[in-house]
Structure formats: structure tokens, C-alpha cells
C-alpha positions as CSV (number, residue, x, y, z in Angstrom):
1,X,39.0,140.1,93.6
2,X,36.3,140.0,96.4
3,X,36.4,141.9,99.5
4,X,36.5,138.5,101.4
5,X,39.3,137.3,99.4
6,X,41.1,140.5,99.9
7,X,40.2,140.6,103.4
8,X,41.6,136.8,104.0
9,X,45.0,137.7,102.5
10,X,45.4,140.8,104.4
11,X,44.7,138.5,107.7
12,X,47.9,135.6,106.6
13,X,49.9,138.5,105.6
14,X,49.1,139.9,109.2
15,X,50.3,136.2,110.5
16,X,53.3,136.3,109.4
17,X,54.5,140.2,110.1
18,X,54.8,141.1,106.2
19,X,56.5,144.5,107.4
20,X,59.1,142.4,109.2
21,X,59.4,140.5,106.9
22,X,60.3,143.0,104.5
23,X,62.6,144.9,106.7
24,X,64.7,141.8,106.8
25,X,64.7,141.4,102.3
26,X,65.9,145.3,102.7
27,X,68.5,144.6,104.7
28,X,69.8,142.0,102.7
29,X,69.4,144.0,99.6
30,X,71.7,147.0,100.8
31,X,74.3,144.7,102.2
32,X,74.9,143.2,99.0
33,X,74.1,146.1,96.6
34,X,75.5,149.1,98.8
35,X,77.8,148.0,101.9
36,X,79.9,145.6,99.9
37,X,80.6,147.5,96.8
38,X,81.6,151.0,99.2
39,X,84.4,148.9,100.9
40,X,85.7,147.5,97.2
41,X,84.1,144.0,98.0
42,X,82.5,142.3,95.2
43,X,79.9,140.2,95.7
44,X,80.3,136.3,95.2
45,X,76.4,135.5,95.0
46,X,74.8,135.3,91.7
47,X,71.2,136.8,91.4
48,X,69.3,133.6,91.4
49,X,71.6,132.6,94.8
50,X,71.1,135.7,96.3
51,X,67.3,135.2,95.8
52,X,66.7,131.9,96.9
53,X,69.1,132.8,100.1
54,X,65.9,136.0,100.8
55,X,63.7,133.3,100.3
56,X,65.1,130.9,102.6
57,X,65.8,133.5,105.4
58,X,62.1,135.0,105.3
59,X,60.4,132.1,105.2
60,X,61.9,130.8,108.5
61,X,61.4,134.7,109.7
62,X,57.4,134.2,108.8
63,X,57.4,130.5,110.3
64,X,59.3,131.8,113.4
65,X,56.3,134.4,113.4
66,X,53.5,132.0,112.8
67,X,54.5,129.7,115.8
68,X,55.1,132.5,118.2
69,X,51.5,133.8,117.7
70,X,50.1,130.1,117.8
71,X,51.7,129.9,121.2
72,X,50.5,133.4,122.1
73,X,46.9,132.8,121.3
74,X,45.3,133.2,124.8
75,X,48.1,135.8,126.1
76,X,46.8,138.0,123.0
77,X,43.2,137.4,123.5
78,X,43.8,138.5,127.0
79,X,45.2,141.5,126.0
80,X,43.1,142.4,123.1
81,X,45.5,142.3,120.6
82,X,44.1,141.7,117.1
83,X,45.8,139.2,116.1
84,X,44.3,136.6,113.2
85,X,44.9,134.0,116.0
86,X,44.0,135.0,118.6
87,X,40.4,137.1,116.7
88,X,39.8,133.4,115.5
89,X,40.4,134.4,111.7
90,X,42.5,132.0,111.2
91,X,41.7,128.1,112.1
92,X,44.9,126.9,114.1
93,X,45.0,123.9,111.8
94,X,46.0,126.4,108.9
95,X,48.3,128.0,110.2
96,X,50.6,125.0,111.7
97,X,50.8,123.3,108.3
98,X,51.8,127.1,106.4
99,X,54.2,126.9,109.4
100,X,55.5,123.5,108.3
101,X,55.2,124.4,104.5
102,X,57.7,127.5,105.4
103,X,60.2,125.6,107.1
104,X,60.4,122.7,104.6
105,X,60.7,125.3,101.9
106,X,63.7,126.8,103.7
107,X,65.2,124.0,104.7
108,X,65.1,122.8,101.1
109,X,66.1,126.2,99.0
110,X,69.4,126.4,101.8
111,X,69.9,122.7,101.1
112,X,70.8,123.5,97.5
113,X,72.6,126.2,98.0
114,X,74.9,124.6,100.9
115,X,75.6,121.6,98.4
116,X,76.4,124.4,96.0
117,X,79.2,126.0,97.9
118,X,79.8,123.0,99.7
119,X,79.6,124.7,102.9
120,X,77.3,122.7,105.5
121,X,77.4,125.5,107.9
122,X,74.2,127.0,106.3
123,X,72.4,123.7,106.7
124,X,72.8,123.6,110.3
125,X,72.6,127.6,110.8
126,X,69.3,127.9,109.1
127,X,67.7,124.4,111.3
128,X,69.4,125.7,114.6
129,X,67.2,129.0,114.0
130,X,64.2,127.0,113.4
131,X,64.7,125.0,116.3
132,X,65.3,127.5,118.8
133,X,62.9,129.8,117.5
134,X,59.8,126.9,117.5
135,X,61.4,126.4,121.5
136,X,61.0,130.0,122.6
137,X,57.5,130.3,121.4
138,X,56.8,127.1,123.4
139,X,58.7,127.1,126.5
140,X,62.1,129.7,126.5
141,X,59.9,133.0,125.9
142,X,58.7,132.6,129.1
143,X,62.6,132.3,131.1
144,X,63.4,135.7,132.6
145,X,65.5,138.0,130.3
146,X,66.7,134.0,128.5
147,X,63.8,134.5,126.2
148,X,64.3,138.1,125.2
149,X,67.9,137.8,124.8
150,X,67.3,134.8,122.6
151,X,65.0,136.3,119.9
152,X,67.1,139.9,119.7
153,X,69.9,137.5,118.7
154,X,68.4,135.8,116.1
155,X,66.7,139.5,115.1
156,X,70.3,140.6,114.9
157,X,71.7,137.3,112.8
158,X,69.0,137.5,110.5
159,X,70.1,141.1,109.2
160,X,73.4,140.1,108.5
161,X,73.2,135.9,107.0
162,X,74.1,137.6,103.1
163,X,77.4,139.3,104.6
164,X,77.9,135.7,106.6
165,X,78.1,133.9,103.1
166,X,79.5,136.4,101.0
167,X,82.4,137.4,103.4
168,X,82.7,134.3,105.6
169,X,81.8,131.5,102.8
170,X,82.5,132.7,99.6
171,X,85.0,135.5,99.8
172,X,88.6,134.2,99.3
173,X,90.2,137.4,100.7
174,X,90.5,138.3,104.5
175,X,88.2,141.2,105.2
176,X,89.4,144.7,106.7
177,X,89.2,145.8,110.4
178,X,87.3,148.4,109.3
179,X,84.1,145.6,107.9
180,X,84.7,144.1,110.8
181,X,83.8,146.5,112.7
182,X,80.9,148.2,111.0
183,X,79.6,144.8,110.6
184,X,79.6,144.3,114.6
185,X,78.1,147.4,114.7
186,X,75.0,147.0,113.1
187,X,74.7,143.7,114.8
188,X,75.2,145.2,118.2
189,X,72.7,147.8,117.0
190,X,69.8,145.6,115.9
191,X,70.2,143.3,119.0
192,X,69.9,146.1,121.4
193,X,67.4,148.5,119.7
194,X,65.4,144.8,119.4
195,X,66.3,144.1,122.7
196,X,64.6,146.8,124.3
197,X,61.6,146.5,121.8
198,X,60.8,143.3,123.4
199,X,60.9,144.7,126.6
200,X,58.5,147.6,125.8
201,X,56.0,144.3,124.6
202,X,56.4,142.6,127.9
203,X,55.7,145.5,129.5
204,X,52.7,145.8,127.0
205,X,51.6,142.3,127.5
206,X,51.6,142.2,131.1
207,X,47.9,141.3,131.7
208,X,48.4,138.3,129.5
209,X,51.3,137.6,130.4
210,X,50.2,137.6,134.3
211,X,47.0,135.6,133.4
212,X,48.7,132.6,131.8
213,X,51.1,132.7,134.5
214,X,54.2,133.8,132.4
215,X,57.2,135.3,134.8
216,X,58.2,138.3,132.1
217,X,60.8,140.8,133.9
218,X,58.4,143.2,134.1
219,X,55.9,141.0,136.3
220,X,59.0,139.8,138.5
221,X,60.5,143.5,138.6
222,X,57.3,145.5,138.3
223,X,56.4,147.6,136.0
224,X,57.7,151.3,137.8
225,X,61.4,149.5,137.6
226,X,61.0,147.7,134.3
227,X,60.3,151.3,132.7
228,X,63.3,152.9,134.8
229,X,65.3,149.7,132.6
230,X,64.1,150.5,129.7
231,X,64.9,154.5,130.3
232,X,68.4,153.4,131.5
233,X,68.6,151.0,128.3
234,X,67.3,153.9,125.8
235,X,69.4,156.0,127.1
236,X,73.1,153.9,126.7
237,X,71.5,153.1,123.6
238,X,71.5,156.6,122.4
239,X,74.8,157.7,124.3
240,X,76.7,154.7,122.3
241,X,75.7,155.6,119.0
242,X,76.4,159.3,119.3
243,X,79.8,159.1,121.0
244,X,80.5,155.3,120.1
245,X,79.9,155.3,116.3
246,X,81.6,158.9,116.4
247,X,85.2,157.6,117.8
248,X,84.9,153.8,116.7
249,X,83.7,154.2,113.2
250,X,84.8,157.8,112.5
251,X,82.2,158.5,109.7
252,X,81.4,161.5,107.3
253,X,79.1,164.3,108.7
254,X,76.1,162.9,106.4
255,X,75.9,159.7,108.3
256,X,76.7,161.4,112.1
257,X,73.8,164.0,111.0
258,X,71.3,160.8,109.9
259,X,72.1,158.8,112.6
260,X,71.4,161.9,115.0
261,X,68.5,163.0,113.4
262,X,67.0,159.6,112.5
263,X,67.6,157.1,115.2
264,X,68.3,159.5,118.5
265,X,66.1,162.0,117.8
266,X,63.2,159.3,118.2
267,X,65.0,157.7,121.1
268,X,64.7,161.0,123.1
269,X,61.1,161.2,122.2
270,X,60.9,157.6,123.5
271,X,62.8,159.1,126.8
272,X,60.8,162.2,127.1
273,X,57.6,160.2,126.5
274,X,58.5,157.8,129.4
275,X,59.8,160.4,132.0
276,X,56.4,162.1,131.7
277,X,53.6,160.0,131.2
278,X,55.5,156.8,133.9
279,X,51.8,155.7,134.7
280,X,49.9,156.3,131.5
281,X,53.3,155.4,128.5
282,X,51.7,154.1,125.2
283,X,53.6,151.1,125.2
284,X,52.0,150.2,121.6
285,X,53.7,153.3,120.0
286,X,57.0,152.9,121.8
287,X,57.4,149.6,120.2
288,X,56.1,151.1,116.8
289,X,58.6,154.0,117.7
290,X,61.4,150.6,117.9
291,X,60.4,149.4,115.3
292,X,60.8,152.5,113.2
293,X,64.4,153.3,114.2
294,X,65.3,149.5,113.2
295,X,63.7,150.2,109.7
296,X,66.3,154.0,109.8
297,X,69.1,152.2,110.9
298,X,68.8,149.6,108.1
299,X,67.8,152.2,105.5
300,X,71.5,153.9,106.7
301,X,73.0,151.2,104.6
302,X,72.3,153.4,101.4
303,X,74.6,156.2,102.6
304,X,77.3,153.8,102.2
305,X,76.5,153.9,98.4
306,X,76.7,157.9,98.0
């Protein structure tokens, strides 16, 4: 394979956030192959289901993705990001019809499996998602805290859509307290940690933001307070899984110790970092920082399994 070739794939993989992307197919994976089985819950979804339900939630993941950075374009060429977009690697043209391509695909594999289980909730969950995520690239990304709020939401959902179908569709038991609550937990978990990612990328975009006249909290708030919020934030963040998870959940010491070491211990770095370096903060490696912790908390799923 040419170098060209090679380099072209690497750009449309950049499109659409493979790392995201795979995240999400991890989390999926451990829900069904490690959460389920430790609370005694077999799984309803055959192999080829379970696949075609990856498929189906990925592909409007990578759409969502495409659209947002199709909106983006000149905020991200203001800022310098290097985005295949916005570094003109990728003709626009391209990338609207892999956009369509993606969504058409989902909409058909979750079509099957709806008529399947005879359940039309996933029908209109999966085109809500596309909906509202093709409407905050275009116009609700750009509503004060609406537009953050929004996409941490559907961050959150798209972790947990398996355990939606194989608890909530296809399990003909009532599930424990206990699932309950673990299950809200990691969904409050990814919403927030996401939550304050996406401030850390306003605060990060604010240039281009600022240039294409887009009223982000930190250009309404300014940036001294908007970092004070996202210490404040950081900081519950931490405090709630520490003391929250330790009372609510009552786990064994290997996940207290994992979740210290893994998620909080980063946190405080992201605290520390902030405190010190207010007008200089590497905004780019706080979100990286984010994003790792996400990937830790969803890799937690194994201990269920040990």
C-alpha cells in the first residue's frame, strides 16, 4: 500500500474520531461480557445481534463526528486545529455523503433488529440521536451550556444502549437495585467527566469560537471564571467518586484503589495543573487528560469480571 493511500485513510479515520469510536465498542464489549455475567445476568443478544447493534451505535457516533467537524470548519481553521476539514484534506462533498452513508447504514442494521425484537423504541432512539446530534453541530452547539449538556448526554447514552436492550428490552426478569444503581453511575460518570471535557474545548476554542461569533460560556463568562468552573467541577467530580461510590456502591478495595489511582489521581493533576499555570493551562492535554480517565473508567468494567 502507497504512502498516499496510507496517508488518505489515516486522514477519514481522523474524521471520524476512530479512538472514540473505539472507546464506545469497549464499552459495549465489557457490559455484555463482564458487568452482566458478575451480577448473574445472562445475556439475551446473540453474537451476530450484539454486532450489528456496535455497528449501528458507531456508525451514528462517526456520522455525529463527521457533521460536527463539517460545521466546525472555519472555527478550527481559526484555531489551527488539524483537522482533515478544516486542513482541506478532505473535499466537503466527501465527507457529507460518508456522513449520509453512516446514518443510512444505522438506521437500516437497527431497523432489523427492532423488527426482530419487535421493540420500536430502538428505531426512534437511534433517529432521535441522529437528529439532535446533526442540530447541535448546526445551530444548538452554539446555545450557552444547552449545547454542552446536550452532547455529554448523548456521550453518556451511547455507553450504556447494550444494557438498554439487554436489561430494558430483552430481559424478562426485573433487575436488582444494586444494577440500577451502578448502571446510573457510570452514566452520571461519563456525562460529567464528558461534561467538563467539553468545557476544557470551549475554553480551548475560544479564538474561533469568538471569530465566528459563537457565545460559548467561556466567552460570556470569561475565561479566569470559566477555569474557576471547571476547578470547582473537577473538583465535585473527584469528591463524588471517592466518598460517593464508597457509601452508595460499597465496592471491594481493588476497585476503591483503581478508581483512586486511576481516575482521581489524574483529576488532581488536572487541579494542580490549573491552580498553577491559570494564564498559561494546556487546555489541549487537559482534554487528552479527560479523555483518558473516560477510557479508565470504562476499562473499570473488567474488575467486575475478577
Amino acid at each position: 500500500m502507497s504512502k498516499n493511500r496510507i496517508s488518505i485513510i489515516s486522514k477519514w479515520l481522523q474524521l471520524i474520531r476512530w479512538p472514540n469510536l473505539l472507546m464506545v465498542a469497549l464499552a459495549q464489549v465489557l457490559f455484555k461480557y463482564a458487568f452482566l455475567p458478575a451480577f448473574e445476568v445472562s445475556s439475551k443478544l446473540n453474537t451476530l445481534d450484539f454486532i450489528l447493534l456496535c455497528a449501528s451505535i458507531i456508525l451514528v457516533t462517526a456520522a455525529g463526528n463527521i457533521i460536527n467537524d463539517i460545521y466546525d470548519i472555519n472555527t478550527d481553521f481559526v484555531n489551527g486545529r488539524s483537522r482533515p476539514l478544516a486542513q482541506q484534506h478532505i473535499c466537503i462533498s466527501k465527507a457529507y455523503t460518508l456522513y449520509f452513508l453512516m446514518n443510512i447504514s444505522a438506521v437500516a442494521l437497527i431497523s432489523f433488529l427492532s423488527s426482530k425484537f419487535k421493540h420500536i423504541s430502538l428505531i426512534i432512539i437511534v433517529t432521535t440521536v441522529i437528529l439532535l446530534l446533526f442540530f447541535y453541530a448546526k445551530r444548538l452547539k452554539s446555545i450557552v451550556i444547552l449545547g454542552n449538556v446536550l452532547i455529554s448526554v448523548l456521550v453518556s447514552l451511547s455507553f450504556l444502549l447494550v444494557i438498554y436492550v439487554e436489561i430494558f428490552i430483552l430481559s424478562e426478569h426485573k433487575i436488582s437495585i444494586e444494577i440500577q444503581n451502578w448502571i446510573i453511575g457510570y452514566a452520571v460518570f461519563a456525562f460529567w467527566a464528558n461534561l467538563n471535557r467539553e468545557w476544557i474545548k470551549d475554553v480551548q476554542d475560544i479564538k474561533g469560537d469568538y471569530a465566528q461569533n459563537v457565545s460559548t460560556l467561556p466567552i460570556l463568562i470569561g475565561k479566569a471564571r470559566m477555569n474557576k468552573l471547571i476547578f470547582m467541577s473537577t473538583l465535585l467530580l473527584i469528591f463524588s467518586l471517592i466518598a460517593g461510590v464508597k457509601v452508595y456502591f460499597q465496592p471491594d478495595l481493588i476497585f476503591i484503589l483503581y478508581l483512586t489511582f486511576g481516575t482521581c489521581v489524574p483529576l488532581v493533576y488536572v487541579l494542580f495543573h490549573m491552580h498553577r499555570k491559570e494564564l498559561n493551562t494546556n487546555y489541549k492535554m487537559l482534554s487528552h487528560i479527560y479523555k483518558l480517565v473516560m477510557l479508565i473508567g470504562v476499562m473499570s468494567l473488567i474488575l467486575f469480571k475478577i
